[in-house]
RODO-396588 format. One record per residue (C-alpha): residue in one letter; x, y, z. Coordinates in nm, 4 decimals. Example, Ala and Ser with C-alpha at 12.3 -4.5 7.8 and 13.67 -1.06 7.14 Angstrom:
REM RODO-396588
<r residu="A" east="1.2300" north="-0.4500" up="0.7800"/>
<r residu="S" east="1.3670" north="-0.1060" up="0.7140"/>
***
This chain:
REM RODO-396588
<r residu="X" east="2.4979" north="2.1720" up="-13.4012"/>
<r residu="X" east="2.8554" north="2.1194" up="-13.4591"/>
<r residu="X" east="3.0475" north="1.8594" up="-13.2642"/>
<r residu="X" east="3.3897" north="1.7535" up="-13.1987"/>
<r residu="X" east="3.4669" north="1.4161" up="-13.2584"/>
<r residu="X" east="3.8091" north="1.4395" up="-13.3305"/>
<r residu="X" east="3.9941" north="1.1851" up="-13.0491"/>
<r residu="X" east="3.6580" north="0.9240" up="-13.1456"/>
<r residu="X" east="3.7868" north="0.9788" up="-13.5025"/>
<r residu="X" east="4.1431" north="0.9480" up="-13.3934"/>
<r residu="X" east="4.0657" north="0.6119" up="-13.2487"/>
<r residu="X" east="3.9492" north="0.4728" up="-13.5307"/>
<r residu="X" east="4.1805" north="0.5798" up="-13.7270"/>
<r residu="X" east="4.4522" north="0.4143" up="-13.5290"/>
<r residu="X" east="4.2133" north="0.0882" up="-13.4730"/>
<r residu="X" east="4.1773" north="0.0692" up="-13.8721"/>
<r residu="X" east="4.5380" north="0.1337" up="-13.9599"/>
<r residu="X" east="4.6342" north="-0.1116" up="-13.6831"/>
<r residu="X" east="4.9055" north="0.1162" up="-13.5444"/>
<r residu="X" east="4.9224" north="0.4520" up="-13.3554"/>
<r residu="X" east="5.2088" north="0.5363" up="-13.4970"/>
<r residu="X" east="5.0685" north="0.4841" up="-13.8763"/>
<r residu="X" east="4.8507" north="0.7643" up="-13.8197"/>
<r residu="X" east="4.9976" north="1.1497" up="-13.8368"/>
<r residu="X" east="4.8418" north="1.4251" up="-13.7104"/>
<r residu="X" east="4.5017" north="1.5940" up="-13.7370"/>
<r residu="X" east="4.4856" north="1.8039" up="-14.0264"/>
<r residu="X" east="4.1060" north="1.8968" up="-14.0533"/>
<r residu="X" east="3.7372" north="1.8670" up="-14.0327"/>
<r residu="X" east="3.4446" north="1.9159" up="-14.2412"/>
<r residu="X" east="3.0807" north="1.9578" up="-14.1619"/>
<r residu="X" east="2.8198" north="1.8817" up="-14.3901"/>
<r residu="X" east="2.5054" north="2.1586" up="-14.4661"/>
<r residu="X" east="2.3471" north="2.0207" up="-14.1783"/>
<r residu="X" east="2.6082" north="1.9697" up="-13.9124"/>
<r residu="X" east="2.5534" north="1.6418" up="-13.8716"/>
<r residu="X" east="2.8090" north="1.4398" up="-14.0862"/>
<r residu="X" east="3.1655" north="1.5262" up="-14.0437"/>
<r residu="X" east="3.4954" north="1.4060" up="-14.2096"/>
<r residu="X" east="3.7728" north="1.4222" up="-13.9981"/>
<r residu="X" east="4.1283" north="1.3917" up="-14.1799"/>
<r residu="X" east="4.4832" north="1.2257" up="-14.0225"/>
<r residu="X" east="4.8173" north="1.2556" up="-14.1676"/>
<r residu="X" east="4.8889" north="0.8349" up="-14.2503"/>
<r residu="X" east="5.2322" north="0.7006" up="-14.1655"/>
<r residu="X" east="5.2374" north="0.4362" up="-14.3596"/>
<r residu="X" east="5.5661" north="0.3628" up="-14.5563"/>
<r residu="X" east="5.5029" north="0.3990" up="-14.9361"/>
<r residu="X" east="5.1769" north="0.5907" up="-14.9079"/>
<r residu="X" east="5.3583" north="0.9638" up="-14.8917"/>
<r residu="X" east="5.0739" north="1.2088" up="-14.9186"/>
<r residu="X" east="4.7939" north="1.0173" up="-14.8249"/>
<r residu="X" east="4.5600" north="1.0575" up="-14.5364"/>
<r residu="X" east="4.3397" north="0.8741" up="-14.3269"/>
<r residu="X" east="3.9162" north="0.9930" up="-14.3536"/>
<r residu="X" east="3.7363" north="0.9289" up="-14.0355"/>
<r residu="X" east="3.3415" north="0.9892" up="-14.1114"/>
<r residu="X" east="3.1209" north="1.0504" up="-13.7517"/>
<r residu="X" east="2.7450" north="1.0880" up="-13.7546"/>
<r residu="X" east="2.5175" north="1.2821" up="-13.4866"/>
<r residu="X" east="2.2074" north="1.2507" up="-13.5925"/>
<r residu="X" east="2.0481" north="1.5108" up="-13.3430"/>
<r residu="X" east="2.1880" north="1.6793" up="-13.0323"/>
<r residu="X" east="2.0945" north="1.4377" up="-12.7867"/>
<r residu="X" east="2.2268" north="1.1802" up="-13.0135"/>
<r residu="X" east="2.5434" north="0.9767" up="-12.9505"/>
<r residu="X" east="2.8200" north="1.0056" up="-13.2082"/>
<r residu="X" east="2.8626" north="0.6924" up="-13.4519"/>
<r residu="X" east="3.1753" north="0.6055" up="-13.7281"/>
<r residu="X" east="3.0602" north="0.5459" up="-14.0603"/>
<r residu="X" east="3.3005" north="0.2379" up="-14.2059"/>
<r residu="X" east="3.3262" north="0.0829" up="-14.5072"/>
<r residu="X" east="3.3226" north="-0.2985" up="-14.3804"/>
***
């Protein structure tokens, strides 16, 4: 039951960093065993932070199910 998520990840992304233009582009996602957790990584833009990315986690917890970002606040 894989999903795309990726412009819902993309969003929050860009809502977390603050700016659209802090966040790169998409360079992957990654289902867990199940297909139902997946962690959806962003290039990051922001100055002194070369190399880094931004992780977008999105839950469906059945197929019916709307999609839902895990945070960390």
């Amino acid at each position: 039951m894989k999903f795309d998520a990726t412009d819902l990840a993309l969003s929050a992304a860009i809502e977390t960093a603050g700016a659209k233009e802090l966040v790169g582009a998409f360079i992957s996602v990654e289902f867990d065993d199940e297909d139902r957790l997946a962690n959806y990584l962003f290039e990051s833009n922001l100055p002194g932070y070369n190399g880094w990315r931004w992780s977008v986690t999105v839950t469906k917890i059945d197929a019916d199910a709307h999609l839902y970002i895990v945070t960390g606040k």
